[in-house]
C-alpha positions in Angstrom: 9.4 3.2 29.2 7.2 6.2 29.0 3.5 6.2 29.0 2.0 7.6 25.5 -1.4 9.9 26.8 -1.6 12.0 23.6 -0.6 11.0 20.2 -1.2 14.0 17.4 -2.2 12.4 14.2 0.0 13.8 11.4 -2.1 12.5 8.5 -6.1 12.3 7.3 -8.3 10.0 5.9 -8.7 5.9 6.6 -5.3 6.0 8.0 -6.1 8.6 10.7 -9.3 6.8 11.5 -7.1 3.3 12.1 -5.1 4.7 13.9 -7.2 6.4 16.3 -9.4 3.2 16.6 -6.7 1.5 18.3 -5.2 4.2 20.3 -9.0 4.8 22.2 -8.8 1.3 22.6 -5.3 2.0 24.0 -6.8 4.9 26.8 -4.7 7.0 24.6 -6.1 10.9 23.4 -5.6 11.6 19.4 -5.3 15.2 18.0 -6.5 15.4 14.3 -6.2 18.1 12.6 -9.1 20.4 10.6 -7.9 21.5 7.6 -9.8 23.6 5.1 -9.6 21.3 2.0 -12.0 19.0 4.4 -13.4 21.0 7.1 -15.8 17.9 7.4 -13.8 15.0 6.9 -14.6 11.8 8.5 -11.7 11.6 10.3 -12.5 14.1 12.5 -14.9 12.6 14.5 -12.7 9.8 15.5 -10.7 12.4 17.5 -10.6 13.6 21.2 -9.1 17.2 19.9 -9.6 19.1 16.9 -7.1 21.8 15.9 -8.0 23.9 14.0 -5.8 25.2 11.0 -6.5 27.8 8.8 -4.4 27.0 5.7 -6.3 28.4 3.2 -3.2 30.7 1.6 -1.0 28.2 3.2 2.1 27.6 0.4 2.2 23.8 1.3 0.2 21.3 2.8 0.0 21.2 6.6 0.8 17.5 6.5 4.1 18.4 4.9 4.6 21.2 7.1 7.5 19.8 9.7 7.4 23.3 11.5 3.8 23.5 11.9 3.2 19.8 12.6 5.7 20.1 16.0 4.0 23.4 16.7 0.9 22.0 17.2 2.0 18.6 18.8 3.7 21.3 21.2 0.8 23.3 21.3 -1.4 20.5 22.0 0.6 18.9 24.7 1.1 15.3 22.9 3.5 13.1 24.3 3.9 11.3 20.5 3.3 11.7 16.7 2.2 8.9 14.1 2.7 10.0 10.9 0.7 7.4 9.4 1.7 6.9 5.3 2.8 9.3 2.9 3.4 13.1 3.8 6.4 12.5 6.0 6.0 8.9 6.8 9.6 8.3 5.7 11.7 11.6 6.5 14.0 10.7 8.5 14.5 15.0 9.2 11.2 14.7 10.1 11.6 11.9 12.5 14.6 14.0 13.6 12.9 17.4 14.9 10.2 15.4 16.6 13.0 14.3 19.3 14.9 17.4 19.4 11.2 18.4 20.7 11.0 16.3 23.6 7.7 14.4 21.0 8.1 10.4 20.6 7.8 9.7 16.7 6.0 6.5 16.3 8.5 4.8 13.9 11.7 4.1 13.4 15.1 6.5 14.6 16.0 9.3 12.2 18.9 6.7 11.2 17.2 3.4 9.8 14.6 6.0 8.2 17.5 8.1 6.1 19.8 4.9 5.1 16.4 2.8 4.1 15.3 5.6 2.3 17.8 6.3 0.1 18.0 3.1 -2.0 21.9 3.6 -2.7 22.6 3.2 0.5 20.4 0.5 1.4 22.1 -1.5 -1.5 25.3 -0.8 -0.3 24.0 -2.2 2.9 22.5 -5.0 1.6 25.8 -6.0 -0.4 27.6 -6.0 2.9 25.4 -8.1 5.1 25.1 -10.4 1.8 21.6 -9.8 1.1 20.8 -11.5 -2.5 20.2 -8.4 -4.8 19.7 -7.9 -8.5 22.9 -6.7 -10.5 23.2 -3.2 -10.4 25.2 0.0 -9.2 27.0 0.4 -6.5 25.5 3.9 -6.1 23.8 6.6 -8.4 24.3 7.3 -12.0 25.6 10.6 -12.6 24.0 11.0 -16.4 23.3 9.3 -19.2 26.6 8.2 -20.8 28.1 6.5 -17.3 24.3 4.8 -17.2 24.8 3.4 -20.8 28.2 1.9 -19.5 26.3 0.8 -16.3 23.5 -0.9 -18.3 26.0 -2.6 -21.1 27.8 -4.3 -18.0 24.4 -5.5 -16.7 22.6 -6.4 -20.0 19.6 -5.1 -20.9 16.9 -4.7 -20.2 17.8 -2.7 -17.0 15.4 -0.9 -14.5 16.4 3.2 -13.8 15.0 4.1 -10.1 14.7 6.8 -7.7 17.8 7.4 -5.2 15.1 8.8 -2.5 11.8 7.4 -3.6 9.5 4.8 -4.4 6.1 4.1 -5.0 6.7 3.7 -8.7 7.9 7.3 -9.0 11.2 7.9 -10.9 11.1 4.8 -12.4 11.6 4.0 -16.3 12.4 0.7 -18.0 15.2 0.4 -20.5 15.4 -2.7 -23.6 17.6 -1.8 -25.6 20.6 1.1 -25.9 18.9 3.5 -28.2 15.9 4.0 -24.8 19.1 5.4 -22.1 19.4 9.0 -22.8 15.4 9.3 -23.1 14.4 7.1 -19.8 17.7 8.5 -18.0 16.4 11.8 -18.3 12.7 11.4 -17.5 13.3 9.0 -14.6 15.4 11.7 -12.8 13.3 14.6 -13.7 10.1 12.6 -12.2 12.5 11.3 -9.2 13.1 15.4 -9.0 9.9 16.5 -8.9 8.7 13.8 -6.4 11.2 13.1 -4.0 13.8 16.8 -4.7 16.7 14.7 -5.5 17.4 13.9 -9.2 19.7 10.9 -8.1 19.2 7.7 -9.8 20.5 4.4 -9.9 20.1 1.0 -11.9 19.7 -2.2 -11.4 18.8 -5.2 -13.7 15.1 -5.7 -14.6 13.2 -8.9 -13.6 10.8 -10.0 -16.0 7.7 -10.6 -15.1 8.3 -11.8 -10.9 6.3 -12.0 -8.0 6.4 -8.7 -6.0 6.3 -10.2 -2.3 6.6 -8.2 1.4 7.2 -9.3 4.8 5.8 -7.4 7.6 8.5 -6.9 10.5 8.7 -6.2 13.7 11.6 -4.6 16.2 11.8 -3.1 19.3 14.5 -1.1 21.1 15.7 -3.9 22.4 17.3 -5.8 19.9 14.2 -8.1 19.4 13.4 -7.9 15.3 10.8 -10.6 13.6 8.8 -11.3 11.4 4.9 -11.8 10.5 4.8 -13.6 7.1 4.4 -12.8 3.7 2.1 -10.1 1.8 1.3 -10.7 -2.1 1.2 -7.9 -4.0 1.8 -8.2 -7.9 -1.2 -7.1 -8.9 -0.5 -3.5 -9.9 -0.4 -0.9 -12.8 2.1 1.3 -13.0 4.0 0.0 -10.0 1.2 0.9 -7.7 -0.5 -1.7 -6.4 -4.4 -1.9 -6.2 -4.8 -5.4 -4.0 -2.7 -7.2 -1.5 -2.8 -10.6 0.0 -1.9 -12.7 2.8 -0.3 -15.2 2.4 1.0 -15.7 -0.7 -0.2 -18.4 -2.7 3.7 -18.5 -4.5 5.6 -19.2 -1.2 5.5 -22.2 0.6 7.1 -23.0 4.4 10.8 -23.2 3.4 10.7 -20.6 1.1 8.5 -18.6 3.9 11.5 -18.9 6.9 14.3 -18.2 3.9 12.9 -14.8 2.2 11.8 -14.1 6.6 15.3 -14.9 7.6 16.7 -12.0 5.1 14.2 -9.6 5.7 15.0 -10.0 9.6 18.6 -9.6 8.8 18.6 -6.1 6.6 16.6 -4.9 9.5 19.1 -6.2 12.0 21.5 -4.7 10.2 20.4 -0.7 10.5 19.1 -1.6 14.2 15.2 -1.4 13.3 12.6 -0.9 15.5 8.5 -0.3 14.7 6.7 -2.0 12.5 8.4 -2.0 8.4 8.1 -3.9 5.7 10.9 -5.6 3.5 10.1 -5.9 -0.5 11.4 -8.7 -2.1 11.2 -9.6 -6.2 10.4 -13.5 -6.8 11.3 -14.8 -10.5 10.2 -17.8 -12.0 12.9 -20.0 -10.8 12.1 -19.2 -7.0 14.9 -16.5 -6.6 14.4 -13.7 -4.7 15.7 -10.2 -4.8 15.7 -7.6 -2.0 14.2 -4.4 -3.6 13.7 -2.2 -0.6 12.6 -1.3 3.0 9.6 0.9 3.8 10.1 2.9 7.3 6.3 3.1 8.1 3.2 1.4 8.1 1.8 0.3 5.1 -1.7 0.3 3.5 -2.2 -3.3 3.0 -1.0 -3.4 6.8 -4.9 -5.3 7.5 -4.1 -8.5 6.0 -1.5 -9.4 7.8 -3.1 -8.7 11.0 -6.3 -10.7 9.9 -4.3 -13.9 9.6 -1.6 -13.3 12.7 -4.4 -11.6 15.0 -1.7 -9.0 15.6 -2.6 -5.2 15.7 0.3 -3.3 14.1 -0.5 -0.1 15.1 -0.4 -1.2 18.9 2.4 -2.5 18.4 4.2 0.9 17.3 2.7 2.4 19.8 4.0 0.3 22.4 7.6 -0.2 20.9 7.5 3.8 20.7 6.9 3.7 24.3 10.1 1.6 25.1 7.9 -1.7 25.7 9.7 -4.7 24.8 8.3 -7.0 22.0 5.7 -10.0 23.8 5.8 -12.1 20.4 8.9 -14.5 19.8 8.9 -15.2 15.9 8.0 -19.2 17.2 4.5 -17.8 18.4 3.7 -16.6 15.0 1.2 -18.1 13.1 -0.1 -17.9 10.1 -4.3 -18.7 10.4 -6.7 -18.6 7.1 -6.4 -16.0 4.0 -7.4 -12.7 3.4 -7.6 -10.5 0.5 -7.3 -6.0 0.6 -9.1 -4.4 -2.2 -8.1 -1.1 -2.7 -11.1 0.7 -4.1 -10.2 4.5 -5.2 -12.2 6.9 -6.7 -10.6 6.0 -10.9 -12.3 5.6 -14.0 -11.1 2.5 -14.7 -11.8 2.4 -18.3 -9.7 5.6 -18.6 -6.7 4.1 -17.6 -7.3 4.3 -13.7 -7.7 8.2 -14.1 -8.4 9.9 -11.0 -12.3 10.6 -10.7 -12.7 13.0 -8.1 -16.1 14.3 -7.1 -18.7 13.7 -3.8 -19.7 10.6 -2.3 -23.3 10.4 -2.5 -24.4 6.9 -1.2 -21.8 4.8 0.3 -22.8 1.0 1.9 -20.7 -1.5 3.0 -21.8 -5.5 4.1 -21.5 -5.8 8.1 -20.5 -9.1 8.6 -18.0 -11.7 10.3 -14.6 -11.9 8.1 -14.9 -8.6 6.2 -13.4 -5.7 7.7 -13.7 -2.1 5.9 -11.2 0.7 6.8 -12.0 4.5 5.6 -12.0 7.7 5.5 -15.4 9.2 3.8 -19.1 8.6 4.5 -22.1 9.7 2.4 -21.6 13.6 1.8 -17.5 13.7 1.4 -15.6 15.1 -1.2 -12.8 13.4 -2.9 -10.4 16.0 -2.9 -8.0 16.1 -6.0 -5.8 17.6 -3.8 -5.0 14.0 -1.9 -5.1 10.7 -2.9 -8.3 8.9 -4.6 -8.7 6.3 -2.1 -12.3 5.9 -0.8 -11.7 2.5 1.6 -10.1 -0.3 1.6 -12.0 -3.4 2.0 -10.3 -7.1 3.9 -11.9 -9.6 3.4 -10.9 -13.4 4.8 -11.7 -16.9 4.2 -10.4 -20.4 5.6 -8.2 -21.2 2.4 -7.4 -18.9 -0.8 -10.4 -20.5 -2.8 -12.7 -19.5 -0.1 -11.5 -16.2 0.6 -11.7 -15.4 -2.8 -15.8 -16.4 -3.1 -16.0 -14.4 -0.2 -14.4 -11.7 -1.4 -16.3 -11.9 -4.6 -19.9 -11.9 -2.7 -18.6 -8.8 -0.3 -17.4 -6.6 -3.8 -21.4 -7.2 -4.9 -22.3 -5.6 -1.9 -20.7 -2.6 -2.1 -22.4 0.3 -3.2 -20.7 3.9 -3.7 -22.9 6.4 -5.7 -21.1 10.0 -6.7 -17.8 8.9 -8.4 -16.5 6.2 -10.5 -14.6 3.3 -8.4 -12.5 0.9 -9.2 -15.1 -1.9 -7.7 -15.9 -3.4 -11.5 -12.1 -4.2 -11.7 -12.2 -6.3 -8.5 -15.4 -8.0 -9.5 -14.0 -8.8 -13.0 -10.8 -9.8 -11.2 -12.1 -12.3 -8.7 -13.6 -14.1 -11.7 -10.4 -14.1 -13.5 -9.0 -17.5 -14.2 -5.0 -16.1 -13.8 -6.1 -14.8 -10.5 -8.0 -17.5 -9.1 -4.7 -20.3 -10.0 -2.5 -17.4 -8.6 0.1 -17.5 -11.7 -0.2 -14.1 -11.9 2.8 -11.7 -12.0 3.6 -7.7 -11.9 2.7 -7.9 -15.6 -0.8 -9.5 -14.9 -2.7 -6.3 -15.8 -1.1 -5.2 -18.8 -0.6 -8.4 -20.5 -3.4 -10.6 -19.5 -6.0 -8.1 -19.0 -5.5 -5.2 -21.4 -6.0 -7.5 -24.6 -9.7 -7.6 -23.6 -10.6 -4.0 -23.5 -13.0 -2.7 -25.8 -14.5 0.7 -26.8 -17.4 -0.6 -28.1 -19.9 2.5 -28.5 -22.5 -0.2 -26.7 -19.7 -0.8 -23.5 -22.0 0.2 -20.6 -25.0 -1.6 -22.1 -23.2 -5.0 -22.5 -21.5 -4.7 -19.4 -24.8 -4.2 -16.9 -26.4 -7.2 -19.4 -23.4 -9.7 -18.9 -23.2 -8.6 -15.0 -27.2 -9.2 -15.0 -26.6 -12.7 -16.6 -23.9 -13.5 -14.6 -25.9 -12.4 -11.0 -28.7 -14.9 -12.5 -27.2 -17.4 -13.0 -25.4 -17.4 -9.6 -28.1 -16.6 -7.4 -30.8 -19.2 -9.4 -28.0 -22.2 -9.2 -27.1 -21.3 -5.5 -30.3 -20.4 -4.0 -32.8 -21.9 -6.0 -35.1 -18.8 -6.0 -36.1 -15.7 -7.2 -33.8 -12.9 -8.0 -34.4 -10.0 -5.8 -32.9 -6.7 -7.0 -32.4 -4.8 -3.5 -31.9 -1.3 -3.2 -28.5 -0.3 -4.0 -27.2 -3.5 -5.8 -24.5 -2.2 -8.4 -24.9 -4.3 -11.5 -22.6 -2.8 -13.8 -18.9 -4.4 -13.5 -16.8 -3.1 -15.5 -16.7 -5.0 -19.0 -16.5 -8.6 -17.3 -13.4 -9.1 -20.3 -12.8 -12.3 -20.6 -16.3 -13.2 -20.6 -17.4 -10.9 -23.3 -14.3 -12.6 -25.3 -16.6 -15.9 -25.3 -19.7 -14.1 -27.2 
């Protein structure tokens, strides 16, 4: 084992923040870095040590910089890296030159990064070690023609991914024959530009499933479980926008059967650090194994809300050489919570980013709500990153509960300077679908899109119905008068379905 005094933080925002919370909890020094697209980013002022980088004429981002990251873990004298998410999270080259430097990368070896990364190989792994799978290729699609041969085999409709990628990047859906040469060619130009490797591959589509994760846990030891479930179907575009945990589609045997396999496809490239294994659930209960992220994920809070189990210690530690302390029979599974993701988007513009300066930013300060970020009153949302502005965890002592909670917290939230996607999560905890958790990856555009409208009056309906809707609420519950404080958003984003009934 060797004792981690210095980790350099290869990342920004709410991520750097976490994971300097725990590391100062830890005794451990953080280097963040000052960059000049946010000379006064929040982030900063979590750290011990600021280096300064002038990047100004800089050709790419310092975050993506490998050479320049181990320069200044070098420079700095830190014994480890986290890369946090994103940026080079997941490259396993990365992960590589960090020890050929004599610098601890807190994740997973080079080798579980690179074959869990490239999804070809991952399947191929998978297929071996009899992990239950979609149909689909044995490895990437050369072009078009050996795709439609591919896809005839399968039966339409068939999914095209991304060899290297994820994150809904590289990804088109194909019905029907005439679609092939059109998605083939779009899905590997995106996968291209995102990931620098046209390879593709296909598998058969699932219509309308479940998308469920389970949070794992290895160290270099052999020792490899796992910490439950995560929901997370509702998304657009196959990015997701909230998380939960647990799922309210899984029950106790299907719980230790879909944690069993994600256990075993770690096993079976010798994982260690904290990962996550993405599973498809149809109808009918089956599940599919999709793929494995190498890194720590954003909707990494709910599952330690409901296990009591900090994740980013626990990378830190396993980085170190320390041996796991948690057998999977002294994991449990306590209450439900709930991760909104709320980014700077116009909603109403199709989540568009909506970049500009915080203003006014408030969150509530109470037991069972928990609020990571990045930005503070005065911070810019720079186009140049992503749009996120926090994320906020909310728990309860049952799904029902944690969802009024979570409903009361999102009315307490007040961000002034940008549009947020806070009406969405207000209209969505009030959701029928939602609240019965029926919902599927297709909740979004099928069972809320058919209550958009562009009524020239939008805004002014909208603040009325929210008004109404805060009455009647507050005079049924509390029996008194309505007290408009300070800061109290009242404009949710067209309450849909409830318009639908006027």
């Amino acid at each position: 084992m060797k004792k981690i005094k210095r980790i350099l933080i290869a990342n920004r925002g709410e991520i750097a923040v976490r994971i300097m919370s725990t590391a100062r909890r830890m005794g451990i020094e953080c280097v963040a870095i000052r960059t000049q697209a946010e000379p006064d980013a929040m982030y900063l002022s979590a750290a011990d040590i600021i280096h300064e980088e002038d990047d100004a004429e800089a050709v790419i981002p310092v975050f993506l910089d490998i050479e320049k990251l181990i320069s200044v873990a070098s420079e700095q004298r830190c014994d480890a890296l986290h890369p946090g998410y994103g940026f080079l999270a997941e490259n396993a080259y990365f992960a590589e030159k960090c020890r050929d430097n004599g610098i601890i990368f807190i994740g997973p070896s080079p080798d579980a990064i690179y074959k869990m990364g490239n999804k070809t190989i991952a399947r191929q792994i998978a297929l071996r070690h009899k992990i239950p799978m979609a149909m689909g290729t044995p490895g990437s699609v050369a072009d078009e023609e050996e795709a439609l041969k591919h896809a005839a085999r399968i039966g339409y409709p068939v999914i095209i991914k991304a060899a290297s990628g994820g994150g809904g990047r590289g990804m088109r859906i194909v019905r029907q024959e005439s679609e092939m040469e059109k998605m083939f060619n779009l899905a590997s130009r995106e996968a291209e530009k995102a990931f620098n490797d046209p390879s593709v591959f296909i598998e058969k589509y699932i219509e309308n499933p479940k998308h469920i994760e389970f949070q794992i846990l290895g160290d270099m030891q052999g020792n490899i479980i796992h910490l439950g479930e995560r929901e997370c179907s509702i998304q657009r575009k196959h990015q997701k926008l909230l998380e939960e945990a647990p799922s309210p589609a899984l029950d106790d045997e299907l719980r230790a059967m879909m944690g069993s396999v994600a256990v075993a496809i770690a096993r079976a490239v010798g994982y260690y650090s904290a990962g996550t294994v993405e599973f498809l659930l149809d109808s009918d209960r089956n599940f599919y194994f999709m793929e494995m992220n190498t890194r720590i994920q954003v909707e990494h809070p709910v599952t330690e809300m409901i296990t009591g189990i900090d994740l980013i210690e626990q990378q830190i530690r396993i980085a170190g050489g320390e041996k796991l302390t948690v057998r999977q029979e002294d994991v449990t599974l306590t209450g439900w919570a709930i991760e909104c993701r709320i980014n700077a988007e116009d909603v109403q513009a199709g989540f568009a980013p909506s970049p500009g300066r915080i203003e006014n930013i408030s969150f509530p300060e109470e037991a069972g709500i928990r609020v990571d970020t990045g930005v503070r009153a005065g911070s810019p949302i720079v186009a140049a990153y992503d749009s996120m502005i926090a994320k906020l965890i909310v728990t309860g002592g049952n799904r029902k509960e944690a969802i009024i909670n979570t409903k009361k917290a999102l009315d307490r939230v007040w961000i002034r300077g940008t549009k947020t996607t806070l009406p969405f999560f207000r209209m969505l905890m009030r959701n029928r679908i939602f609240q019965e958790g029926t919902f599927t990856t297709a909740f979004i555009e099928k069972d809320l899109e058919k209550y958009h409208t562009s009524s020239e009056y939008e805004e002014t309906i909208a603040a009325w119905m929210a008004t109404k809707l805060f009455a009647e609420e507050n005079l049924t519950e509390k029996k008194a008068n309505i007290s408009f404080d300070q800061g109290k958003e009242l404009t949710p984003w067209l309450l849909r379905k409830r318009l639908s009934q006027f």
